[in-house]
N, C-alpha and C positions, 0 to 999 in steps of 0.2 A: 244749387244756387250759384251763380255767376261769380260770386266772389269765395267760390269754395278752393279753386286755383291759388287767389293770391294770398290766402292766410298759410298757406304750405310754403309762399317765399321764405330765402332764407336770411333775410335782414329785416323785419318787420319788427322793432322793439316793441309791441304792446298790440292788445287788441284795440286801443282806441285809434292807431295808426291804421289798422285795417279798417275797421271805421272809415276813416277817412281817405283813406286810398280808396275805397270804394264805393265811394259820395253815398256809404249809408249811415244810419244814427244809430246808437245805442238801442233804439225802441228796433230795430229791426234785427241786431243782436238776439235781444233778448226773450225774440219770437222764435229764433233758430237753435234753439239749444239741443238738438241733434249732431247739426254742425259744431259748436260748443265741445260737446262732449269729446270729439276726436281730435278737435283742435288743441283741447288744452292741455293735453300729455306732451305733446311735440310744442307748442307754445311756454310753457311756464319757466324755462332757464330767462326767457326773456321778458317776462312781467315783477313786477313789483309785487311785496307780499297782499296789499291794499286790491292790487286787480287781480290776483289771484283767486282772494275770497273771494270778492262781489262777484267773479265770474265762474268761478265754482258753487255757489248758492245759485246762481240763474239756471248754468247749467241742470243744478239737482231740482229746479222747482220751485225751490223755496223763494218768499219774497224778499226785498232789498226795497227797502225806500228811497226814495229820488231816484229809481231806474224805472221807465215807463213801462208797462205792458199790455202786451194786445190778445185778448184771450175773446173765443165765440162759448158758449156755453147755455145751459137751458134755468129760465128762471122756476126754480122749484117752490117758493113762495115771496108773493109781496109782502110785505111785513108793513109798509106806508107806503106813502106816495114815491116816499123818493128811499125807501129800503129796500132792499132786495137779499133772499138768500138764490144764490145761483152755484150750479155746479157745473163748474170751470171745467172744459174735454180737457186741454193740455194738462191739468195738474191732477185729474179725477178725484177729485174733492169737493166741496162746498165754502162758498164762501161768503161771508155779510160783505154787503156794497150798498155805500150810501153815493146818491149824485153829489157831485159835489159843486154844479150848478143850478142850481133849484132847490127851494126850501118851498115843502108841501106843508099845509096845515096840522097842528098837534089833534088826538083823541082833545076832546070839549072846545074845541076851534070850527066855526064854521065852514063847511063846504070841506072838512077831515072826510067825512064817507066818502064824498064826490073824489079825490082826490085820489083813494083809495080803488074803489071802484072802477076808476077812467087809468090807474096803471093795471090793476088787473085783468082789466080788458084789451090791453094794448099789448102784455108783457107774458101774463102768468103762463106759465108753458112752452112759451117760446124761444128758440134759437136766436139770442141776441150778441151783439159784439161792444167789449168792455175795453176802456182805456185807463187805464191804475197806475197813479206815480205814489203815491203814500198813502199810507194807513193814518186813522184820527184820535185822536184821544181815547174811544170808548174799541179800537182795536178794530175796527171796519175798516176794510179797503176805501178808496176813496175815489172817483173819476166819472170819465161818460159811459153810458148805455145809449147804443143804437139799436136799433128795431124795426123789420120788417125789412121786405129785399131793395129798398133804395135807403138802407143804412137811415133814417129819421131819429132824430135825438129826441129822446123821453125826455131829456128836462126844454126843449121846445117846445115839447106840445104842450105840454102840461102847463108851462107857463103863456103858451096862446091859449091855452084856455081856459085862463084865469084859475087854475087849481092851482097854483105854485106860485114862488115869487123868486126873484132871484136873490142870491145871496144878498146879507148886508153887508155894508161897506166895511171892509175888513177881511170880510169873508172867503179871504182868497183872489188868485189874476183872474177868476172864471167870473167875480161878481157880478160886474158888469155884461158879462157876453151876448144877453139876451135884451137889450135894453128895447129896441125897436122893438119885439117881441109882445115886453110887459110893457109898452107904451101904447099899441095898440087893444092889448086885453082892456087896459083902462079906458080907454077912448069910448071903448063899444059896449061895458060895462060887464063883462064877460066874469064869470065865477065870483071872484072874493071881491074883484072891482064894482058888483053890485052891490053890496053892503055902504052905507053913508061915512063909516069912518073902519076901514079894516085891518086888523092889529096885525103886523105883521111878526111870521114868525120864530123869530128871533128877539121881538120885543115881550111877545106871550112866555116863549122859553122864559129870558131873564124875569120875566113877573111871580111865574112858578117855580122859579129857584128861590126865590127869595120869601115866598109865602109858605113852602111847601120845605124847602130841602132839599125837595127832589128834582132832580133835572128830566123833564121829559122824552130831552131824546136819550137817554140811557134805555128807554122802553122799547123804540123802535129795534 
């Protein structure tokens, strides 16, 4: 790596100054934890106890939340639309990932199989590339999935084609991302935008919390 030189200076107070002297981010940090591993013997008089951890847990693998990651890995089953169990090469393990731009329809929601179906057919078995800043409430990683060799975002397709929708409002800075997206699935009346009034599903979730107890995406 190019910036394997300047982390061996010897006035660099912190990894994030290398960072920066090396016009790279943290997300690219935290893809190199090879370099990691030798840097931080010879680095750590000069970090704080706080960047020590967080870059000794990158270092060992383990996750940190608010620290992005870029990992390729093979999906070994879709669990829904937008769940995934994948086993991560960098970490060799398995790991639940939900998108965290696109909500696919619940089990007893219409166009749930299609939805299921259309990521299975795009994903299940394939070498895909994941982007993960935090885990969610139910302990899933959280982020994008790209797919096939011009990198194509699964919750794009999905939501061009009307299997998904995007986040509700709240639902995070990705909400919105695909608006032109699901503006034309509607238009053309594509998957769930063929239905006369179609629940979306975030409003289904909240209905079967409240009738049920149970929260649905606990099942994914």
């Amino acid at each position: 790596l190019e910036w394997e030189y300047i982390v061996y200076g010897p006035d660099l107070p912190s990894l994030e100054v290398i960072a920066d002297a090396s016009n790279l981010t943290r997300d690219t940090l935290a893809a190199a934890r090879p370099v990691l591993r030798r840097v931080l013997p010879w680095a750590a008089p000069y970090l704080a106890e706080e960047e020590k951890r967080r870059y000794r847990q990158i270092a060992a693998g383990e996750f940190v939340d608010n620290e992005f990651y870029y990992w390729t890995g093979q999906v070994a089953e879709v669990l829904s639309g937008d769940t995934f169990l994948v086993t991560v090469n960098d970490l060799g393990d398995t790991v639940k990932f939900r998108l965290n731009n696109a909500d696919c329809p619940y089990p007893g929601q219409p166009y749930y199989e299609e939805a299921l179906g259309r990521a299975k057919e795009l994903v299940l078995g394939q070498t895909v590339s994941l982007r993960s800043g935090e885990s969610d409430a139910l302990g899933r990683r959280t982020g994008w999935l790209e797919y096939g060799p011009m990198g194509e975002s699964l919750a794009r397709t999905l939501i061009s084609d009307g299997l998904a929708r995007m986040p509700s409002p709240g639902g995070g800075q990705y909400a919105n991302y695909y608006a032109a997206e699901e503006k034309a699935a509607q238009d053309t009346l594509n998957g769930i935008w063929s239905l006369p009034d179609p629940e979306s599903p975030a409003a289904y979730r909240q209905r079967q919390i409240e009738k049920t107890g149970q929260d649905p995406e606990a099942g994914k």
